[in-house]
N, C-alpha and C positions, 0 to 999 in steps of 0.2 A: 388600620395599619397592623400588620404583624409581626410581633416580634418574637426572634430565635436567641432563646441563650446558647451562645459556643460554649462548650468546656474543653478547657485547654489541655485537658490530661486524660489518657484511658489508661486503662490495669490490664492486662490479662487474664484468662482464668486461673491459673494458679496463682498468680497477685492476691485477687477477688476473695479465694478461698483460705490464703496468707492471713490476710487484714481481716478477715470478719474470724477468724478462729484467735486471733491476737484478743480481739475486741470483746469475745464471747470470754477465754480462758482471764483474762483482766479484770472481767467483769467491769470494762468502762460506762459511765455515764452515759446515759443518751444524748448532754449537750458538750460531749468530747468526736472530735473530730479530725481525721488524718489531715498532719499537719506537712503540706512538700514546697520543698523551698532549696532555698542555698548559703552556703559558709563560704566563706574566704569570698575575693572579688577576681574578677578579670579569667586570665586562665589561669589560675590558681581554685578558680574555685569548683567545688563540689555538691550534687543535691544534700539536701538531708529529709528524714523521714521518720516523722512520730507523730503519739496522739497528744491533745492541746485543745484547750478551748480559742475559740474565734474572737480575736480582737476588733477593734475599731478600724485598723490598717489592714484588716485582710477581706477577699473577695470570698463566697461560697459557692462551690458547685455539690452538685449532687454524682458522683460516678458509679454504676453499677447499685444504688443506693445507700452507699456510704459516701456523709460526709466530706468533703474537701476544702481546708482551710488553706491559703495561699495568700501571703502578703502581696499587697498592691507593688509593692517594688520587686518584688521578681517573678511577677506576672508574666512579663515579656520573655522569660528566660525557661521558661516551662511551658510555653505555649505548644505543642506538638510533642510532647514525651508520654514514650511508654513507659509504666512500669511491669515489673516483670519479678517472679520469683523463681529460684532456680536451687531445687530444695538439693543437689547436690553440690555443697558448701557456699558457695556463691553469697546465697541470699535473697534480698531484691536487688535486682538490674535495672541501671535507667537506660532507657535507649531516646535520649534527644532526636528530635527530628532532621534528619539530613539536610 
């Protein structure tokens, strides 16, 4: 039997090159890892996005080879999102999946 791990998040390349220059100029840990998730519930709510170590309640992917920590409870709510950097003021952009 073979098995495929999905991962439920891709970056872009300017994401990719956002996060690993965050990660380099921080000088993070090796066992720190981008943490994407959500605040508030319902439609009120919002991603959010920073670095954390991997708890007991969260799943790990590997994207683009960084880290991905994502709590089991809003798994389902990330499943299909881009992120995105948009170095004219913006930031990172999430684009959920349609």
């Amino acid at each position: 039997m073979i098995t495929q791990e999905i991962v439920p998040i891709s970056f872009t390349q300017s994401a990719q090159e956002q996060i690993r220059a965050i990660i380099e100029d921080k000088k993070l840990p090796e066992f720190y890892g981008l943490r994407v998730g959500l605040k508030g519930a319902a439609c009120g709510a919002s991603f959010l996005l920073g670095f954390d170590t991997r708890t007991d309640h969260d799943d790990q992917f590997t994207v683009a080879d960084i880290p991905v920590y994502v709590d089991r409870r809003h798994l389902m709510y990330v499943i299909g999102l881009t992120i995105d950097f948009d170095a004219e003021g913006e930031g990172f952009v999430f684009q959920p999946k349609a």
